[in-house]
C-alpha positions as CSV (number, residue, x, y, z in Angstrom):
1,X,107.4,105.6,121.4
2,X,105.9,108.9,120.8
3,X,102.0,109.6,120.1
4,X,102.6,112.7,117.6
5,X,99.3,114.3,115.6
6,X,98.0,112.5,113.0
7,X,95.4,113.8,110.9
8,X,94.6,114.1,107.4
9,X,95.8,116.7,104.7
10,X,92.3,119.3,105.7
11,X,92.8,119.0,109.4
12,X,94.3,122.0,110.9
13,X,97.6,122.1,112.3
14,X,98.7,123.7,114.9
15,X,102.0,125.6,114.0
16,X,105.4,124.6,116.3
17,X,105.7,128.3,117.5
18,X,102.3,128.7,119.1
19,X,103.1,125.4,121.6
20,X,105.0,126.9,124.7
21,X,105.9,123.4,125.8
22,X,106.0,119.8,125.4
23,X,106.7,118.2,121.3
24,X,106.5,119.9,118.5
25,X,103.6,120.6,116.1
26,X,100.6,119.5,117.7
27,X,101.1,118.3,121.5
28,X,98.1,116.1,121.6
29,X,96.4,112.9,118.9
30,X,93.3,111.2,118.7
31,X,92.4,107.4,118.1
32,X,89.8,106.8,115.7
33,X,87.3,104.6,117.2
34,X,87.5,100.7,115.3
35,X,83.6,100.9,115.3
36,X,81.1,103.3,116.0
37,X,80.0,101.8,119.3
38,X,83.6,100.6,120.1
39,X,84.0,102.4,123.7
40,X,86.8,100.5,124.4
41,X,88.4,102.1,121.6
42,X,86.1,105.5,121.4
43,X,88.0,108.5,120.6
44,X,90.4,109.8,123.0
45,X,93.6,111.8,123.6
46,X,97.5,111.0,124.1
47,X,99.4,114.2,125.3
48,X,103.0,114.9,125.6
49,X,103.5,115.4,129.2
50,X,104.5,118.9,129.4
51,X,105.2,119.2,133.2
52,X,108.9,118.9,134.5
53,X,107.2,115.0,136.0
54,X,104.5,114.1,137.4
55,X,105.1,112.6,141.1
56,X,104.6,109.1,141.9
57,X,102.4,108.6,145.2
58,X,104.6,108.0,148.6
59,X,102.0,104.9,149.5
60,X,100.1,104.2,146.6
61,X,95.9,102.5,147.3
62,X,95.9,98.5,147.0
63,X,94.0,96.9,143.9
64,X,91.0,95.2,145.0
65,X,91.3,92.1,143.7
66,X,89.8,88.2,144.1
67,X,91.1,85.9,145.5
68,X,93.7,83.9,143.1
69,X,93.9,79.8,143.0
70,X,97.1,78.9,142.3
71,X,96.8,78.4,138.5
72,X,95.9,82.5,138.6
73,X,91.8,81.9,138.2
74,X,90.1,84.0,140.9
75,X,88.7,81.6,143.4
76,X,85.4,83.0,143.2
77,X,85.0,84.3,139.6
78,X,81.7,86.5,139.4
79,X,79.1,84.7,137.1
80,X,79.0,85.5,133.6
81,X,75.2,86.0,132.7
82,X,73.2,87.7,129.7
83,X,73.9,90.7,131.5
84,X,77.6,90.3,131.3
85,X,77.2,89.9,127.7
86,X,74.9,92.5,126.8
87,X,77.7,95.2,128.8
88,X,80.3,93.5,126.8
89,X,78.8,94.5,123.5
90,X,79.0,97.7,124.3
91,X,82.6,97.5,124.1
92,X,82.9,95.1,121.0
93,X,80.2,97.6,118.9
94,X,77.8,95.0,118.2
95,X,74.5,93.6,118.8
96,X,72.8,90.3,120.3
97,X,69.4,89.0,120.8
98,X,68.2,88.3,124.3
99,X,68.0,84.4,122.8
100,X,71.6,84.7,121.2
101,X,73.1,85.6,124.5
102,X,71.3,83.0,126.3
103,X,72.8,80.6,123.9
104,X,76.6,82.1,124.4
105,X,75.8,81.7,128.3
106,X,74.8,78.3,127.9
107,X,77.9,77.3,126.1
108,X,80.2,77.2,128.6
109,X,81.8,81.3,127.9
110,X,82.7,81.3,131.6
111,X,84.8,78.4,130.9
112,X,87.3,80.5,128.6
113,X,88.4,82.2,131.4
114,X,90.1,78.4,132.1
115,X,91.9,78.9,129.3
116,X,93.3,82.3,129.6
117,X,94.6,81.2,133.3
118,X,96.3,77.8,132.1
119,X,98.3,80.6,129.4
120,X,99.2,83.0,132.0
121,X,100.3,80.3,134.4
122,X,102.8,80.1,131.6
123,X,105.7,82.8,132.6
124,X,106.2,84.6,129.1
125,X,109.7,86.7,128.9
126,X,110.3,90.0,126.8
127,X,112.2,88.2,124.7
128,X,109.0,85.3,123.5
129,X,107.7,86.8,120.4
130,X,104.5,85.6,118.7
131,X,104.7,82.5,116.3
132,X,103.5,84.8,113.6
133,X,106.5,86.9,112.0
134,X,105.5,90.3,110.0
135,X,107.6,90.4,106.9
136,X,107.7,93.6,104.6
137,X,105.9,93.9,101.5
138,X,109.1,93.2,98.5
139,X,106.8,93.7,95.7
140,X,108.2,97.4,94.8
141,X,111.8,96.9,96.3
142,X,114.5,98.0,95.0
143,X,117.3,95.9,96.8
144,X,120.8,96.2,96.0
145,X,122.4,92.6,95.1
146,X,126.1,93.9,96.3
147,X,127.0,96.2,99.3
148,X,128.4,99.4,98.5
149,X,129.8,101.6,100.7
150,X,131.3,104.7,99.0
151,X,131.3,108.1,101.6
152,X,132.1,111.0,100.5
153,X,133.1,113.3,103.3
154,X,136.3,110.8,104.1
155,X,137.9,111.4,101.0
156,X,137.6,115.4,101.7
157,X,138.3,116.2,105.4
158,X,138.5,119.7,107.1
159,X,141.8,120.1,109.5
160,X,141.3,119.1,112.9
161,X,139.7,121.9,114.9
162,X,141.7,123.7,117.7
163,X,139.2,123.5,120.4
164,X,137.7,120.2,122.0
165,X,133.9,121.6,121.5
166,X,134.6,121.9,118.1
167,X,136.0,118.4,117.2
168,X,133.2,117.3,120.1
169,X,130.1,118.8,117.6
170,X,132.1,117.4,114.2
171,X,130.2,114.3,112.7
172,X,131.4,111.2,112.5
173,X,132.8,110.8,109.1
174,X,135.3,113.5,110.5
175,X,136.3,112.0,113.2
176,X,136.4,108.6,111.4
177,X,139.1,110.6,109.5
178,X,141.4,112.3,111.9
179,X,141.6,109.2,113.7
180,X,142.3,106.7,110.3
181,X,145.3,109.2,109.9
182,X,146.4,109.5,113.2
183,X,145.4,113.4,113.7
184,X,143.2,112.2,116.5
185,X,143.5,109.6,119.0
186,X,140.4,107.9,120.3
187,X,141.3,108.0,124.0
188,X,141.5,111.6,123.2
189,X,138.1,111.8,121.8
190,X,136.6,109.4,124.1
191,X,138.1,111.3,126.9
192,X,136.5,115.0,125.0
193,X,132.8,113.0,125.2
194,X,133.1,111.5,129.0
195,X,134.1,114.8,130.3
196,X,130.9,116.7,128.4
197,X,128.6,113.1,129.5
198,X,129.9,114.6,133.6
199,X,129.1,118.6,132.8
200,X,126.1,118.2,130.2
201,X,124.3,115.0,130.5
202,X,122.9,115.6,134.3
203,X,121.5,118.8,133.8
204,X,119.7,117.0,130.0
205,X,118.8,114.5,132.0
206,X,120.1,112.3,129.3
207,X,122.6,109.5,130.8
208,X,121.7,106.4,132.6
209,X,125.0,104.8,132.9
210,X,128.3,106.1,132.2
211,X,130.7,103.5,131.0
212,X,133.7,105.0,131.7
213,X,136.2,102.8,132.6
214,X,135.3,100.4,130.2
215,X,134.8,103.2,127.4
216,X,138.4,104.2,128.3
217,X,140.1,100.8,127.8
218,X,137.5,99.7,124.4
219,X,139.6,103.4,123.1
220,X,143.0,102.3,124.6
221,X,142.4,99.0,122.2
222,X,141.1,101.2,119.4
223,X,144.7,102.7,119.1
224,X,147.0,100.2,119.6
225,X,145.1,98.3,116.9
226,X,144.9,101.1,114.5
227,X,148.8,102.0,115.4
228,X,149.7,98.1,114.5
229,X,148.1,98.6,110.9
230,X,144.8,96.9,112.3
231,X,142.1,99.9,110.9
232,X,138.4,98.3,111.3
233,X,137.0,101.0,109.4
234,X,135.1,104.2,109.6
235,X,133.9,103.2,113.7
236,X,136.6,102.3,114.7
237,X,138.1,104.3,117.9
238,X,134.0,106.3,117.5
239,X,132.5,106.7,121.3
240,X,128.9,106.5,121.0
241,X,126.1,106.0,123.0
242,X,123.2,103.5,123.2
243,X,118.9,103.7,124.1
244,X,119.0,101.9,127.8
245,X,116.8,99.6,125.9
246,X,119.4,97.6,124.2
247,X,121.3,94.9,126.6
248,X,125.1,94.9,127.7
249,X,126.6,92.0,129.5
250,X,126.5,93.0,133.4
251,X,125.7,96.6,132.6
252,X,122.1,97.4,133.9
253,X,119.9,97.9,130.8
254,X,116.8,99.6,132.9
255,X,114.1,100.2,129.9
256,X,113.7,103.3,131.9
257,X,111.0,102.3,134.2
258,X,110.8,101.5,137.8
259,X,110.3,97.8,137.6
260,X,113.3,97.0,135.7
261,X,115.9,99.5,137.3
262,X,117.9,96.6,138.6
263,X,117.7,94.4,135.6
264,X,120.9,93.0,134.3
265,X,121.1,91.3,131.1
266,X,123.6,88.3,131.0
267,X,124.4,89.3,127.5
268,X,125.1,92.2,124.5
269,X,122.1,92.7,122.2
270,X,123.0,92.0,118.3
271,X,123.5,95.7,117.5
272,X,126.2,95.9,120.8
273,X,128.2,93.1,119.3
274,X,128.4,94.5,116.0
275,X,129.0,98.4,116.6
276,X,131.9,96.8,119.5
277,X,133.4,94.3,116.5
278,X,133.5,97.6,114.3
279,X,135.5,99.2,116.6
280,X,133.4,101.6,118.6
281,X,133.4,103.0,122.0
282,X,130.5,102.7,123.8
283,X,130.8,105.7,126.4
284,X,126.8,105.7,128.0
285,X,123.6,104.1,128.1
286,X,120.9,106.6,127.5
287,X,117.4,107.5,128.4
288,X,114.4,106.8,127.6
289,X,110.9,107.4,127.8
290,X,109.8,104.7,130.2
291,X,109.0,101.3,128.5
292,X,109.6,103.0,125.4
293,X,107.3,106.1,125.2
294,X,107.9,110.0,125.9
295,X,110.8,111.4,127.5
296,X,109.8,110.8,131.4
297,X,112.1,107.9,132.8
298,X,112.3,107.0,136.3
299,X,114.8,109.5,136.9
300,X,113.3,112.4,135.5
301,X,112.5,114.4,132.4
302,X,114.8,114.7,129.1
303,X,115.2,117.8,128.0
304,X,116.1,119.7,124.8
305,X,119.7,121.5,124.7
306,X,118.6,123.6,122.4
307,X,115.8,124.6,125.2
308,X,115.7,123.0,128.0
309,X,112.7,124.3,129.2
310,X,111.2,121.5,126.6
311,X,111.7,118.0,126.7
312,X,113.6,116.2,124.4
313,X,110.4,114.3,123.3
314,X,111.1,110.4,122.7
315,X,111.2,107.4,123.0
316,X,114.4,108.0,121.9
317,X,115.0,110.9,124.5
318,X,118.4,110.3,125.1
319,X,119.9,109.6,122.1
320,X,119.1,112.5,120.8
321,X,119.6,115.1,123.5
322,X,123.1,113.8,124.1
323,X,124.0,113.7,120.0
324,X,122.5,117.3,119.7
325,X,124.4,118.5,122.9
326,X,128.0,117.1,121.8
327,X,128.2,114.5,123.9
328,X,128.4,111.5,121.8
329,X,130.0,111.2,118.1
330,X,126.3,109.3,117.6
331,X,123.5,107.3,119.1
332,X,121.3,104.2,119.0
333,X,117.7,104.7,118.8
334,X,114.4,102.6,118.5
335,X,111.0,103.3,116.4
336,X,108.0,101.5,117.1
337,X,105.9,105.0,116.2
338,X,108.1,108.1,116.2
339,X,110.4,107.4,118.3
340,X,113.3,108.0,116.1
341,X,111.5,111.1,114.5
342,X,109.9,112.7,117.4
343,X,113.2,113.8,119.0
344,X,115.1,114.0,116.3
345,X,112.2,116.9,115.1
346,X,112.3,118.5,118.8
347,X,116.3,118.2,118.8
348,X,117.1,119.1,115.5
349,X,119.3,115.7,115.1
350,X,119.4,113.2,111.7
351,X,117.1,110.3,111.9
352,X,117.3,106.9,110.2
353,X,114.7,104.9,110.9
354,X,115.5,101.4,108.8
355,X,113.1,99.7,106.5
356,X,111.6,97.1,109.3
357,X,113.6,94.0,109.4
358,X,117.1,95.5,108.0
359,X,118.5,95.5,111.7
360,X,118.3,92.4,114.3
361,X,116.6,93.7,117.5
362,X,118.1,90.4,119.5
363,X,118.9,91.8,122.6
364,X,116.5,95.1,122.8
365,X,113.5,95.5,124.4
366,X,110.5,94.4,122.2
367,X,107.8,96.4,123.0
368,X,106.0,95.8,119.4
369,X,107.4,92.7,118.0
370,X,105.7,93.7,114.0
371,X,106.8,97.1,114.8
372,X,110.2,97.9,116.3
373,X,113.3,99.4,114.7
374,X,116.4,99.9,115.3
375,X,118.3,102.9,113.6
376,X,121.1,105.3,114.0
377,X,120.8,109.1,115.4
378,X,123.2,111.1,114.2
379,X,124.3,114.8,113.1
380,X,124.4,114.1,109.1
381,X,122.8,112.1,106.7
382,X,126.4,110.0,105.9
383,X,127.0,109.7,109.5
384,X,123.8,107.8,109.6
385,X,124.6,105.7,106.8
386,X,128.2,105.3,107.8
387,X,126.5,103.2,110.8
388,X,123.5,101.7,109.9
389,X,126.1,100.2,107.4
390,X,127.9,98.5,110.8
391,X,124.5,97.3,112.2
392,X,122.9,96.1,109.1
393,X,121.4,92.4,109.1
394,X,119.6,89.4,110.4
395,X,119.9,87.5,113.0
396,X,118.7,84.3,114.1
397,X,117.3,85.3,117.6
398,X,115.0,87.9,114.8
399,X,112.7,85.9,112.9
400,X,111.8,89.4,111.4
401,X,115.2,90.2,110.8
402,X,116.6,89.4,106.9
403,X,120.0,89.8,106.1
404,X,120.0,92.2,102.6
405,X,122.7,94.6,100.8
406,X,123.0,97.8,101.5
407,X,124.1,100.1,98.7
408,X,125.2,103.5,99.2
409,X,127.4,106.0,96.8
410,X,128.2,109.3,98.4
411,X,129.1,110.6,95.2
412,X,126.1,110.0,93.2
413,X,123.8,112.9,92.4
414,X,119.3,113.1,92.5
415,X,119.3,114.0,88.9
416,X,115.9,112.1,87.6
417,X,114.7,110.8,91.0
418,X,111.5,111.5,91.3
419,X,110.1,112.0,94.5
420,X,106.1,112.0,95.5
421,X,104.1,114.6,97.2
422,X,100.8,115.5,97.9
423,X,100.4,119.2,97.4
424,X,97.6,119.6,100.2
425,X,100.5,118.2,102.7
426,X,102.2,121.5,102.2
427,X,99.3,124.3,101.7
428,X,99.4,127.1,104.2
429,X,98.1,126.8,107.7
430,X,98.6,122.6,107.7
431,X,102.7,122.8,107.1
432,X,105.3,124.7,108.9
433,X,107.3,127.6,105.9
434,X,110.4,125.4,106.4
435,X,109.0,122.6,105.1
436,X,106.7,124.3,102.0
437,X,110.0,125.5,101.0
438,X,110.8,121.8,100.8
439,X,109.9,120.8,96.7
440,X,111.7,124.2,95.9
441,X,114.6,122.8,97.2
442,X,114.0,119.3,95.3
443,X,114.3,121.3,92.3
444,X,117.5,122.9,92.8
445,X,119.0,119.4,93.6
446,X,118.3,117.9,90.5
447,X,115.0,116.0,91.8
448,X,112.1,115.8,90.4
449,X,108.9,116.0,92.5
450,X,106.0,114.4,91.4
451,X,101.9,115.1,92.8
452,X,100.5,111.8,94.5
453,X,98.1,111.6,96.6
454,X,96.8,108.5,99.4
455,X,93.6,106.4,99.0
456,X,91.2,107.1,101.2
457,X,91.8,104.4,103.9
458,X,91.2,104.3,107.2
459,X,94.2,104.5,108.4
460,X,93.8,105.4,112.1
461,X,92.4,101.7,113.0
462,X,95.6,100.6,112.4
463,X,96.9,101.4,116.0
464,X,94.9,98.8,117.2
465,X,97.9,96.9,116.6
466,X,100.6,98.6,118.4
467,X,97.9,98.8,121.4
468,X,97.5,95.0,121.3
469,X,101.1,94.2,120.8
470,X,102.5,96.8,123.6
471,X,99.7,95.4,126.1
472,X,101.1,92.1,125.7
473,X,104.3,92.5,125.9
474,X,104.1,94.0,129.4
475,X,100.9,91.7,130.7
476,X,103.1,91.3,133.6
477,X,102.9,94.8,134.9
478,X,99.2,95.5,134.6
479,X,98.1,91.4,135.9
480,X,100.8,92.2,139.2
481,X,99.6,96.0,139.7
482,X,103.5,96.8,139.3
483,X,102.0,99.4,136.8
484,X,101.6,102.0,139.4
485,X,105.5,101.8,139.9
486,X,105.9,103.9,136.7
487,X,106.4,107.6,137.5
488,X,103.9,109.0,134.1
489,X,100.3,107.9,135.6
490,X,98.1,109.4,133.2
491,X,94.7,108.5,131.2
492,X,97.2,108.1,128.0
493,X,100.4,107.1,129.6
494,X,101.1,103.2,128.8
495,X,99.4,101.7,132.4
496,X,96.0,102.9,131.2
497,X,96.8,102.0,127.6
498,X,97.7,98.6,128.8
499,X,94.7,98.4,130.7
500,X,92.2,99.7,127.6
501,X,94.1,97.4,125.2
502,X,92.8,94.3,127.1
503,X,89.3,94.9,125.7
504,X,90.5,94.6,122.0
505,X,88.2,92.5,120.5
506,X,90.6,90.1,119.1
507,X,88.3,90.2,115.8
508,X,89.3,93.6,115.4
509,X,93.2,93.0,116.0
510,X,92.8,90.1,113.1
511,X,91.2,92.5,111.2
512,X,93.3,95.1,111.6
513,X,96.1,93.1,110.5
514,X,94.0,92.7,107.1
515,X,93.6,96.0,106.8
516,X,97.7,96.8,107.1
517,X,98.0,94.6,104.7
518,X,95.7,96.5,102.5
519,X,97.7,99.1,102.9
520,X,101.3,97.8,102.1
521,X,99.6,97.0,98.5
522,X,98.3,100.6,98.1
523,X,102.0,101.8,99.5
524,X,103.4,99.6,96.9
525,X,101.5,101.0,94.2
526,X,103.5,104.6,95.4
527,X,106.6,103.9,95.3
528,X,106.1,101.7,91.5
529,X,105.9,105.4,90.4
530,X,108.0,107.2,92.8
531,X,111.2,106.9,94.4
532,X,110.7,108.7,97.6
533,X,108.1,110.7,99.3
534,X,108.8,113.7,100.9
535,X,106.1,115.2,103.5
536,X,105.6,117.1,107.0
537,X,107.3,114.7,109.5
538,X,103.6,114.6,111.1
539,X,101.5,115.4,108.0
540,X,98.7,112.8,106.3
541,X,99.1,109.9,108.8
542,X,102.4,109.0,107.1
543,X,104.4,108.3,110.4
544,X,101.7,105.5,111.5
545,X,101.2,104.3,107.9
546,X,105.0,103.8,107.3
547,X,105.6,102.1,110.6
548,X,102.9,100.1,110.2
549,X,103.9,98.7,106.8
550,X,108.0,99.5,107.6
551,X,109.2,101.1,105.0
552,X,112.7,103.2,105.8
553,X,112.2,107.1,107.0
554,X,115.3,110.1,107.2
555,X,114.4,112.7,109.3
556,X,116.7,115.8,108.4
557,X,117.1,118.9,110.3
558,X,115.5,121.7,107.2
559,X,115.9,125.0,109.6
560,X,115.5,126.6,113.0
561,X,112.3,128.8,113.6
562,X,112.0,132.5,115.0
563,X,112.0,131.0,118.4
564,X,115.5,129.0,117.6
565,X,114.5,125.7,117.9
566,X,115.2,123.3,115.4
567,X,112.6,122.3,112.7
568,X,112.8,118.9,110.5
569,X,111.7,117.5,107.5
570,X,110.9,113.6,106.9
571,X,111.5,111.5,103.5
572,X,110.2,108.1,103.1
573,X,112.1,105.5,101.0
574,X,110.9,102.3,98.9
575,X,111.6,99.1,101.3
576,X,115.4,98.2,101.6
577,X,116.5,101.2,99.5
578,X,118.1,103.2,101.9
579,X,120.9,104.1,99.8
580,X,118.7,106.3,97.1
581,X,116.8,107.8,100.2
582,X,119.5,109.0,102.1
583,X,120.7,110.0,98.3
584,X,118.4,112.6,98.3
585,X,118.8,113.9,102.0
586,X,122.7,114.0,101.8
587,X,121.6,116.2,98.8
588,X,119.2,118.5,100.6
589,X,121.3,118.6,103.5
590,X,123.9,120.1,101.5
591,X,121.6,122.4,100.0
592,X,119.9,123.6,103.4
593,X,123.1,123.6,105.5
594,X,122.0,124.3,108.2
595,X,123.0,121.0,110.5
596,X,126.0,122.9,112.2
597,X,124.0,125.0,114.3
598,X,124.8,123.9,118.1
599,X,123.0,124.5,121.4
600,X,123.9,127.1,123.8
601,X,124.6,124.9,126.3
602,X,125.5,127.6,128.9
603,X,121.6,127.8,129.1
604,X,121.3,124.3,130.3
């Protein structure tokens, strides 16, 4: 997960090229205070770490702690008094009487603390989500009732290029191919991406695990199948690479943090089993961001190829360094809050983050279980289709997960699609030129873009959730201390957040939840009118909006900047209609081209 500015369509931006390191845009957000009084939740700042790491201490202090009985209650639990509560309303942004909080004392609120014990003597896995399921909003779907799956690139192939770099850097429809007629072998290919995973992905930082025996023999398979007439389609024989957040039978799957580096999973997650029955070649698990968050892992820093003096932002850090680098024909990444587009923007990579629910996250790390996404990182918009496609449906170990159609015609055109903008999202001084350039380019490409704007909603409150969902699924670190095992110790790196988040009022996460679904209805209203947005990838509070109510996001590359980094631009789709919004970025990838500019790797 990555904490990216957010900010309405008047606060001032900070332009890419003035940051010297760390993300893109603006390196730093704020969380809007619940309540006026809420100090537990009082404004405050998440940064981008911008150092190379930050060094875990040799012999770090003890906690000082109580005493625990057995059933986890401190032996000799300090009193709760008026005093107590009066402190603690400070934090919840209310106000008591003296003779109200004599009456809470009096009631037995010490006793709660019982409670809380009995639950936590309870041990509670990753994988035990809440009874409560989050569901997108259907009311202004637009859900296929029959697949399609119609590319348009395999009909139309270039010759297979002379040099391995160049078949390396090709996108997957290419390869998918040169392989389907036998120009290309996939123990060749495979072979072209381990070799690069050796040279490129220490000095990126970028590979946990290199599968390579195993990635070698899954290829060997590939073409003895495809030789006896056995074609799986457009994956099969594809080496790709997957977020070391998804599990593989007896393959470490480290989450990259400290307390899980030896963890093992005893199965494949959901998206595993289905890219390996399509017929790809998983070569490498990749970083990320510890737990889910930045680019710092326990064993070190991601960094951009296209300057590695950056990091590769994250969560998703890995995924797409090694896709932008060459070193993977695609990749597997995760959004709870920009962790698909976050890199993607910093590594100039295509992004699709699926409408919540689309993909089965059995089997990956749940960090946000109304939240998390699973979504394909790739180097063009049909690639990305091509394998969402492959991953695409429920599963039973999901009870967010729904099993729909998804509908996709690479030969169909934009002409009357109208897509929705605010014009203040793209004024000078709050958007980057790349992206004001943006509904010119709509034009040309047959769409129509239409002026919207969002009610005025406070928007920012709704990160109470995330913070409340993140904090519980890791109560485990911060209740053991094994929190100060992660290597990012910093007042907004996830063992303080965990640590805040435990004074949520649980009022205020209810009501939070209200207020999201407040705002799926006024997203709803949109897209009856529209049938995309289009808008700064961190412009208006869209990234946390659209997360928070799950609609589907395509991050495409739109240009480089003077300083030769890569710059994105983000559209947002109705619910399930993937097809029409990566429609309209196939379109305006076509019309930008500019997705086949590489790294100069010689500088990593």
């Amino acid at each position: 997960m990555r904490w990216p500015s957010q900010g309405c369509a008047g606060d001032q931006v900070i332009e890419e090229e003035e940051v010297d390191s760390g993300p893109p845009l603006v390196a730093r957000r704020t969380f809007l205070a619940i309540t006026g009084a809420a100090a537990a939740l009082a404004p405050t700042h998440l940064k981008e770490v911008v150092a190379a790491g930050i060094a875990l201490d040799a012999d770090p202090q003890p906690h000082d702690a109580a005493p625990q009985d057995e059933g986890g209650t401190p032996s000799s639990a300090p009193e709760i008094t008026e005093t107590t509560i009066r402190e603690a309303e400070k934090l919840a942004g209310i106000e008591y009487t003296r003779a109200e909080r004599k009456m809470i004392v009096e009631s037995g609120i010490g006793e709660d603390r019982a409670l809380f014990a009995a639950r936590r003597s309870l041990p509670l896995s990753n994988d035990d989500a809440p009874g409560q399921s989050f569901r997108v909003s259907l009311t202004a779907a637009r859900i296929p009732t029959e697949p399609l799956m119609r590319p348009r690139n395999l009909d139309e192939p270039p010759p297979l290029p002379d040099t391995d770099e160049d078949i390396a850097f090709a996108p997957t429809t290419h390869h998918a191919w040169w392989i389907s007629q036998r120009q290309l072998t996939s123990t060749r290919l495979t072979q072209i991406y381990l070799d690069r995973l050796k040279e490129y992905g220490p000095r990126l930082e970028c590979v946990v695990t290199l599968m390579e025996d195993s990635a070698l023999a899954q290829a060997q398979r590939a073409d003895a199948e495809i030789d006896a007439g056995k074609y799986r389609g457009p994956l099969h024989g594809i080496p790709w690479g997957a977020k070391d957040l998804l599990d593989t039978r007896g393959i470490a799957t480290t989450w990259g943090a400290e307390p899980f580096v030896s963890r093992v999973p005893d199965r494949d997650a959901v998206v595993v089993t289905r890219l390996e029955e399509a017929g790809a070649v998983l070569v490498a698990k990749l970083t990320l961001g510890a737990l889910a968050y930045g680019d710092i892992w326990y064993g070190g820093k991601t960094k951009n190829p296209f300057d590695p003096s950056r990091g590769s932002s994250g969560s998703s850090a890995g995924s797409a360094s090694a896709t932008a680098a060459g070193l993977v024909s695609f990749a597997i990444g995760t959004e709870t809050y920009g962790s698909i587009v976050s890199p993607c923007m910093e590594c100039g990579t295509t992004g699709l983050r699926p409408t919540f629910g689309r993909v089965a996250r059995t089997g990956a790390m749940a960090l946000c279980w109304s939240l998390d996404k699973i979504g394909p990182i790739t180097r063009t918009v049909e690639d990305a289709v091509i394998v969402l496609d492959a991953i695409n449906g429920g599963d039973p170990g999901d009870a967010s997960s729904l099993s729909l159609p998804l509908a996709y015609d690479g030969n169909e055109g934009c002409a009357g699609l109208r897509v929705g903008y605010d014009p203040a999202w793209f004024e000078p001084g709050k958007a980057h030129d790349l992206d004001a350039a943006m509904i010119d380019h709509l034009r040309v490409i047959g769409a129509e873009p239409v002026p919207m704007s969002l009610p005025d909603l406070p928007y920012g409150s709704l990160i109470v959730i995330l913070l409340a969902e993140a904090a519980s699924a890791f109560e485990e670190l911060t209740i053991s201390n094994q929190d100060d095992l992660l290597r990012w110790q910093e007042p907004e790196a996830w063992p303080n957040t965990f640590r805040r988040a435990r004074f949520i009022p649980a009022i205020e996460y209810v009501q939070a939840e209200r207020l999201r679904r407040r705002v799926m209805g006024a997203m709803d209203e949109i897209f009856l009118a529209v049938d995309a947005l289009i808008a700064p990838s961190y412009g208006a509070n869209l990234l946390l909006i659209t997360n928070m109510t799950g609609h589907p996001s395509l991050i495409i590359r739109n240009g480089m900047t003077d300083r030769g980094r890569p710059h994105g631009i983000t559209l947002i789709g109705a619910p399930f209609d993937e097809g029409r919004l990566t429609c309209i970025g196939r379109a305006l990838e076509q019309r930008l081209d500019v997705w086949r500019e590489r790294p100069d790797l010689t500088k990593v």
